[in-house]
C-alpha positions as CSV (number, residue, x, y, z in Angstrom):
1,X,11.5,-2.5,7.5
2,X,12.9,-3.5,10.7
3,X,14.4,-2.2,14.2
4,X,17.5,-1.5,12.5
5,X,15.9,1.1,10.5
6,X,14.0,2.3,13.3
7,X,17.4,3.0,15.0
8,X,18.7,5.1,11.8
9,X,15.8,7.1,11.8
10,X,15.2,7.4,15.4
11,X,18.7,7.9,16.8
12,X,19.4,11.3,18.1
13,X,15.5,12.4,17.0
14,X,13.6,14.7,19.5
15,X,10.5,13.0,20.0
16,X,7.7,14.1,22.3
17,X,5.4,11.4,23.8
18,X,2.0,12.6,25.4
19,X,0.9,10.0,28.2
20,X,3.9,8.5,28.7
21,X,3.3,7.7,31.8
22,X,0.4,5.3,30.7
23,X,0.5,1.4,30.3
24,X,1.3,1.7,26.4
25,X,2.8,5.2,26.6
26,X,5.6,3.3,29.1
27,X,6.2,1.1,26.6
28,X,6.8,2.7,23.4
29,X,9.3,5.2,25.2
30,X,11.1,2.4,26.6
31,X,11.3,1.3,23.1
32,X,12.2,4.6,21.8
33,X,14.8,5.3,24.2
34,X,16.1,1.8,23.0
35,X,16.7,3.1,19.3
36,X,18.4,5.9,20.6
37,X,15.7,8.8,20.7
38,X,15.4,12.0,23.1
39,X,12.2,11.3,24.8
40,X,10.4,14.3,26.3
41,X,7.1,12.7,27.8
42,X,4.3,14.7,29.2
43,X,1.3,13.4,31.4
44,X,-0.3,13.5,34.3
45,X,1.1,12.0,37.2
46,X,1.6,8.0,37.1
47,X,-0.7,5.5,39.3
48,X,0.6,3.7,41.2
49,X,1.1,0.7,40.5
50,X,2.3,1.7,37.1
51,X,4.8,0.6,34.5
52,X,6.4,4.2,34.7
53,X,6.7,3.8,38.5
54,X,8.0,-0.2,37.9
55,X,11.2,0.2,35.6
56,X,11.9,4.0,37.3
57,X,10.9,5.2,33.6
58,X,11.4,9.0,34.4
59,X,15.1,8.0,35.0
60,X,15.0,7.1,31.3
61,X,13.4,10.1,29.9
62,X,12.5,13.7,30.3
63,X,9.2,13.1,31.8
64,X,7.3,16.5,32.5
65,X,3.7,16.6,34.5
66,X,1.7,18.4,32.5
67,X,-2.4,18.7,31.6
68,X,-3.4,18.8,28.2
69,X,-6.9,19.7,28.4
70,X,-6.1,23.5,27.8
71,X,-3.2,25.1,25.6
72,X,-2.0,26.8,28.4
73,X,-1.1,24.7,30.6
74,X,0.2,22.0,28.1
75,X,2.3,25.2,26.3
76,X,3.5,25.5,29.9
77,X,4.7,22.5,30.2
78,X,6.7,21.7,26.6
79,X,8.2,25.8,27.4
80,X,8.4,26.5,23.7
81,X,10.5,23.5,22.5
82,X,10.6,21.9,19.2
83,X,11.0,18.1,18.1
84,X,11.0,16.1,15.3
85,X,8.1,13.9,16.2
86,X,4.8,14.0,18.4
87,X,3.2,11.0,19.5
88,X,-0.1,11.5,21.1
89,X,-1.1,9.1,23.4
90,X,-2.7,10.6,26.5
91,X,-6.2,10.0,27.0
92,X,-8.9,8.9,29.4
93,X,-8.9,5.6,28.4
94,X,-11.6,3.6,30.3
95,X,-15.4,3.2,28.8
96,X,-16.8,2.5,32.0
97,X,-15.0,5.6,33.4
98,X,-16.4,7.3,30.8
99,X,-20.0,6.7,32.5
100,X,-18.8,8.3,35.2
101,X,-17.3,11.7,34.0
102,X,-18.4,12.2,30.3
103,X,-17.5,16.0,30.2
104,X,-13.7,15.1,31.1
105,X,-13.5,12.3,28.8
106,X,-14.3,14.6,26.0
107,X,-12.2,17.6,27.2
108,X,-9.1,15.0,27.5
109,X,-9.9,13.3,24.5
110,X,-11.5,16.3,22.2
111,X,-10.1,19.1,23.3
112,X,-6.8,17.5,24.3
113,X,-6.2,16.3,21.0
114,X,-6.8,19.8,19.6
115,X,-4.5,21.1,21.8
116,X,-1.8,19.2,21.0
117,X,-1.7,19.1,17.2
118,X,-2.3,23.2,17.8
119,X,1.2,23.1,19.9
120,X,2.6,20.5,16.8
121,X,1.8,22.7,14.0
122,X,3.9,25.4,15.6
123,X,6.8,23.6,15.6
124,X,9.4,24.8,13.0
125,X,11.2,21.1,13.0
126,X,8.4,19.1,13.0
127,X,8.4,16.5,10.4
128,X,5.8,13.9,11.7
129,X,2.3,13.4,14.4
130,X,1.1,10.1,15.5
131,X,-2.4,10.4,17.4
132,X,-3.5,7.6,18.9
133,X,-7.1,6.9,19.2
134,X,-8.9,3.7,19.5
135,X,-10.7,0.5,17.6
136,X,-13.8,1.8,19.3
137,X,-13.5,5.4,16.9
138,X,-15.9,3.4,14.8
139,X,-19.4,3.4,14.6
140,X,-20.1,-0.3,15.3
141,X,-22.2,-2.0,13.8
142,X,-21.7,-5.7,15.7
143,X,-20.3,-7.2,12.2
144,X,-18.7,-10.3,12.4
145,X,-16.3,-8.8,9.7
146,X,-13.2,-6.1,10.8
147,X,-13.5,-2.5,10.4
148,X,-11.4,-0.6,7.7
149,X,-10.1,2.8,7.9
150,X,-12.3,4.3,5.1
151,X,-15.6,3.3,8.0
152,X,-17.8,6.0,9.3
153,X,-16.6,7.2,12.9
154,X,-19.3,6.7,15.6
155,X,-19.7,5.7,19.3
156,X,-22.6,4.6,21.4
157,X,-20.5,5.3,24.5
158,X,-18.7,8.9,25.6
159,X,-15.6,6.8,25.5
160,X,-15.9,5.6,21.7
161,X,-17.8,9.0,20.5
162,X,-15.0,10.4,22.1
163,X,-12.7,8.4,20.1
164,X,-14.5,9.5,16.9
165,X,-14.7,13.1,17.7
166,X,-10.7,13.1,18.7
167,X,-10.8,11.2,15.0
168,X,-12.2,14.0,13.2
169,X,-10.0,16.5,15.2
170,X,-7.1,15.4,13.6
171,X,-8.6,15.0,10.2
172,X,-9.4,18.7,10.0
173,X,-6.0,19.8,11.4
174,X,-4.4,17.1,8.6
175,X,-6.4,19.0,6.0
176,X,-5.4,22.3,7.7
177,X,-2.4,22.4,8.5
178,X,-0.5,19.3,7.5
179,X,-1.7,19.0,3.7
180,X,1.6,20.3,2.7
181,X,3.6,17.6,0.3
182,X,7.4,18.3,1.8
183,X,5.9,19.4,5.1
184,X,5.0,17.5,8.1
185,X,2.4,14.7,8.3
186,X,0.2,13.3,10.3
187,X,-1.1,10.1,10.7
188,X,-3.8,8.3,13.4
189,X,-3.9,5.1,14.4
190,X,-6.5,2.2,15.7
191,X,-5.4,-1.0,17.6
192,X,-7.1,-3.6,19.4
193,X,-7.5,-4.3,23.2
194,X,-3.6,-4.4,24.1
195,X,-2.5,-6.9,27.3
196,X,1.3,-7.1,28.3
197,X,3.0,-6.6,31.6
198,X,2.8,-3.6,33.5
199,X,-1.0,-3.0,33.1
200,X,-2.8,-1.9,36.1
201,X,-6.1,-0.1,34.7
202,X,-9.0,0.0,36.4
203,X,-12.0,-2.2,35.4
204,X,-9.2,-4.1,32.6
205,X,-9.4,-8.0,32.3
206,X,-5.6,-8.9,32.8
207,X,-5.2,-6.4,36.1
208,X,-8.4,-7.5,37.7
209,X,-6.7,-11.1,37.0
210,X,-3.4,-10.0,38.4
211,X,-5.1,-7.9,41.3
212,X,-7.1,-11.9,42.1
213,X,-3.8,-14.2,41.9
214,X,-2.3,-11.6,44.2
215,X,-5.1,-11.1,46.3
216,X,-6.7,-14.2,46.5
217,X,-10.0,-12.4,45.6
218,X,-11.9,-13.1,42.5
219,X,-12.1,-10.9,39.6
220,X,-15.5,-10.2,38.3
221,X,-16.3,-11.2,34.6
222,X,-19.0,-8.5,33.2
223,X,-19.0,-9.4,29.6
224,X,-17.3,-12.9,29.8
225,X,-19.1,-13.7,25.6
226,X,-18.0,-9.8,24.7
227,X,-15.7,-10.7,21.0
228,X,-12.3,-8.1,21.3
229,X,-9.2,-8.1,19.2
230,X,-6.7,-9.1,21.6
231,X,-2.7,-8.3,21.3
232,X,0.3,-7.4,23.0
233,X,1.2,-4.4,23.9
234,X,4.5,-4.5,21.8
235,X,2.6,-5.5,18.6
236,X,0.8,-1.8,18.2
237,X,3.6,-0.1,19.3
238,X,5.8,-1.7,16.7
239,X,3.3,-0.9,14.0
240,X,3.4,2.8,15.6
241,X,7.0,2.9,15.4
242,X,7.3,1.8,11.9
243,X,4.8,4.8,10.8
244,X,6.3,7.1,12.4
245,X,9.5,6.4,11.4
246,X,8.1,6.3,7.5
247,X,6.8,9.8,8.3
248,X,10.2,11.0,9.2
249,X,11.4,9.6,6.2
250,X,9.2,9.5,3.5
251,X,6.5,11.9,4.6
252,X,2.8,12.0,3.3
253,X,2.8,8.8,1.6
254,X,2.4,7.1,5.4
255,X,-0.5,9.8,6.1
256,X,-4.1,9.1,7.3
257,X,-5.4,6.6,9.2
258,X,-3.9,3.1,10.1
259,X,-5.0,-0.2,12.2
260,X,-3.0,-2.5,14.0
261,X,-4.9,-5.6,14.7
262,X,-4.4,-9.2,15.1
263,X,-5.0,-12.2,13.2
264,X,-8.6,-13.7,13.4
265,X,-7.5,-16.1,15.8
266,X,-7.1,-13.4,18.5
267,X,-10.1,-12.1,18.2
268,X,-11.7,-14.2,21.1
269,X,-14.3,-13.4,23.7
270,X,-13.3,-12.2,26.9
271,X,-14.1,-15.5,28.9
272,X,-11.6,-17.4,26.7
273,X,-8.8,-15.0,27.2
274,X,-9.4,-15.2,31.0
275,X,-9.2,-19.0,30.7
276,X,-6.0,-18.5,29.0
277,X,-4.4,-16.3,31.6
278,X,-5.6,-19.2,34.4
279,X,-3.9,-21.9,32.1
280,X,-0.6,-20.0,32.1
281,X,0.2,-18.7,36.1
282,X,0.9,-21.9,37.0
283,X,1.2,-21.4,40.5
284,X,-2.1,-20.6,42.6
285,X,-4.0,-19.3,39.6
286,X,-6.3,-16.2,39.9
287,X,-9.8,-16.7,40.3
288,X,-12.6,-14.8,38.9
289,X,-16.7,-14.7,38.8
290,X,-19.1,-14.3,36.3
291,X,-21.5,-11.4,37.1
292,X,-24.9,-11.1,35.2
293,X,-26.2,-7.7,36.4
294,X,-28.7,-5.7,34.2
295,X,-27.5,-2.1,35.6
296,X,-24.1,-2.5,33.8
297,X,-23.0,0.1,31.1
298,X,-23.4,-1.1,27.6
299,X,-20.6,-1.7,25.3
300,X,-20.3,-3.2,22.3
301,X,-20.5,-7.5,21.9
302,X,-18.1,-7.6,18.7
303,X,-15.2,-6.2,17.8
304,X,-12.7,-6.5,15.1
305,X,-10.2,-4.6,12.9
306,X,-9.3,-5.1,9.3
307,X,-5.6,-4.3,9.3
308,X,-5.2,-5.0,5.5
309,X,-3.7,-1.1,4.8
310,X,-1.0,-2.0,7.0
311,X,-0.1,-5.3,6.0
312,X,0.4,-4.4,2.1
313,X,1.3,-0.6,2.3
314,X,3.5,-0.8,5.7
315,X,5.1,-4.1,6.0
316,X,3.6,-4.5,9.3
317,X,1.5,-8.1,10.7
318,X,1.3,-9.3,14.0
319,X,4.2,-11.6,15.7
320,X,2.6,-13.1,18.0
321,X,0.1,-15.8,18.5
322,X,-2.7,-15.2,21.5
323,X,-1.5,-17.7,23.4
324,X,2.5,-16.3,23.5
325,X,1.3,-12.7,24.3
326,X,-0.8,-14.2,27.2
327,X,2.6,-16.0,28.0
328,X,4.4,-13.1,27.8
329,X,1.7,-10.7,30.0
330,X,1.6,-13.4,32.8
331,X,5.3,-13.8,32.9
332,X,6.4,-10.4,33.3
333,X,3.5,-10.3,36.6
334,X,5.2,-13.7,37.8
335,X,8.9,-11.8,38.0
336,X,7.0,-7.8,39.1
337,X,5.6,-10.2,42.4
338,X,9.2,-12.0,42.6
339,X,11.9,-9.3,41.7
340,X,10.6,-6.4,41.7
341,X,13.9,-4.5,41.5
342,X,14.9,-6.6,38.7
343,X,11.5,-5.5,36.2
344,X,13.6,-2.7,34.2
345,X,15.8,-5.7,33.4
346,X,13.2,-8.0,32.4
347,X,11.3,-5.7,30.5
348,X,14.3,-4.5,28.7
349,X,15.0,-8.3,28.5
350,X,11.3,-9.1,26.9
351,X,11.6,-6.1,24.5
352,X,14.9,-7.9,23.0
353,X,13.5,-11.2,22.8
354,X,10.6,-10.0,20.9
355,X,12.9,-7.6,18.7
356,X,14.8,-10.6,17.6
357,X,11.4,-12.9,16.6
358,X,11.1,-9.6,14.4
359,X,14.1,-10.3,13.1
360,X,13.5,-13.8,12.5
361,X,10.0,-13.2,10.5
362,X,11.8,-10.5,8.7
């Protein structure tokens, strides 16, 4: 498989994308709209900064403001149109915002999830789903070893339980309503902690970085020994991609559950990746503080993924070593600061370069 079969089975496809207004969501219907797609994208309204608001996404697709959290709102906002493909990807995406506001982290996550694959399942040329959920959908366990797919759900946090819960949505709507052999299918998937350009989350390593080397203030470092599986943003997305476009083409066989992880050597602790970052801006580097405070929310200490499933039954392996997708990530901040008019074209520009190291490994 490679982006030349994406663009066969993509071209001319309607495809909606929940969150596309989101860091990754911006990404993959960039992508999309590169293989020749329709993308209808619904979401909240985008941050600013944001990577919608960067490369003037909404003048790329048909990008709708819509909420999710109740059917009818979101029925509202798609108005009773049908596409080939949903991907799922709005969420409340934060663990320490989850603290916060733990009954609207489940109502977008939970019920939001629910509500979509409801709208889905009503669509009379629907062939595939993709929900996205998260490498913290598992009930952790602080093994050294990755996860699998076949691992219980859990969550010691309303962010990862939320994860879970969303999780078991869609395995009761697969068993539902999506059991059929020659009808549509739907599949979930779990990546790692994702960096690339274009990121400006709150309480996220790279955009506290990038918020320091522009500011001049230090970032704080919470969890500076906390082990995550770290990958570009483009890595997940391809792996998305290529499952969705085997569910448009071959139906159930690319069904259930799926990760997208890196190799071990990725799999770092967030004060390496920070040193990493430093080594690569060159140019008054970002500063940043470690903070030891006992009041902080707890997470996890390690996490990894066992992408195995999608290595043999997919095709699909990471690209890129850690130290090229930190590259990549503080390059594309480098030109936003410099030519900010010029970041469509760049990120257009980064998406090529790593289509073609596709090609090459292909």
């Amino acid at each position: 498989m490679d982006e030349s079969y994406l663009s066969r089975i993509f071209r001319d496809r309607r495809v909606l994308v929940t969150g596309h207004t989101g860091f990754k969501g911006g990404w993959l219907s960039l992508w999309l709209r590169r293989l020749g797609a329709h993308v209808v994208g619904v979401a909240l309204p985008a941050s600013e900064p944001s990577f919608c608001k960067a490369i003037d996404l909404e003048g790329l697709v048909d990008g709708r403001i819509g909420d999710i959290r109740t059917e009818a709102g979101f029925g509202q906002t798609i108005d009773g149109q049908d596409f080939d493909l949903v991907i799922h990807m709005a969420a409340q995406a934060v663990v320490r915002a989850s603290y916060e506001a733990p009954v609207d982290t489940y109502l977008t996550n939970v019920v939001g999830t629910a509500v979509v694959l409801d709208a889905a399942r009503r669509m009379p040329s629907l062939r595939g789903v993709v929900v996205v959920t998260s490498d913290k959908c598992y009930e952790n366990r602080e093994w050294v070893w990755g996860y699998r797919e076949n691992d219980p759900m859990g969550g010691r946090d309303p962010y990862s339980s939320s994860k879970g819960c969303a999780e078991l949505v869609a395995s009761a709507y697969r068993s539902s309503f999506f059991s059929a052999p020659q009808g549509p299918q739907l599949a979930t998937v779990r990546a790692g902690n994702v960096i690339g350009g274009g990121d400006w989350g709150a309480d996220r390593l790279i955009p506290d970085l990038m918020r320091a080397a522009e500011t001049g203030i230090p970032a704080r470092l919470r969890n500076p020994r906390h082990v995550r599986p770290w990958q570009h943003v483009l890595e997940p997305v391809r792996g998305y991609l290529m499952l969705a476009a085997g569910l448009l083409d071959a139906g159930a066989r690319f069904a259930g559950s799926w990760n997208f992880g890196p190799e071990k050597d990725a799999t770092v602790d967030v004060g390496t990746l920070a040193e990493l970052v430093v080594s690569h801006w060159g140019r008054r580097p970002p500063d940043y503080l470690v903070e030891r405070r006992g009041d902080e929310p707890a997470e996890s200490v390690v996490l990894r993924l066992d992408s195995t499933k999608s290595h043999v039954e997919l095709g699909w392996k990471p690209l890129l070593r850690l130290e090229d997708a930190v590259a990549m990530t503080v390059a594309w901040y480098r030109n936003y600061l410099d030519e900010p008019a010029e970041i469509r074209r760049f990120s257009q520009q980064q998406l090529e370069q790593y289509t073609a190291a596709w090609a090459r490994a292909s």
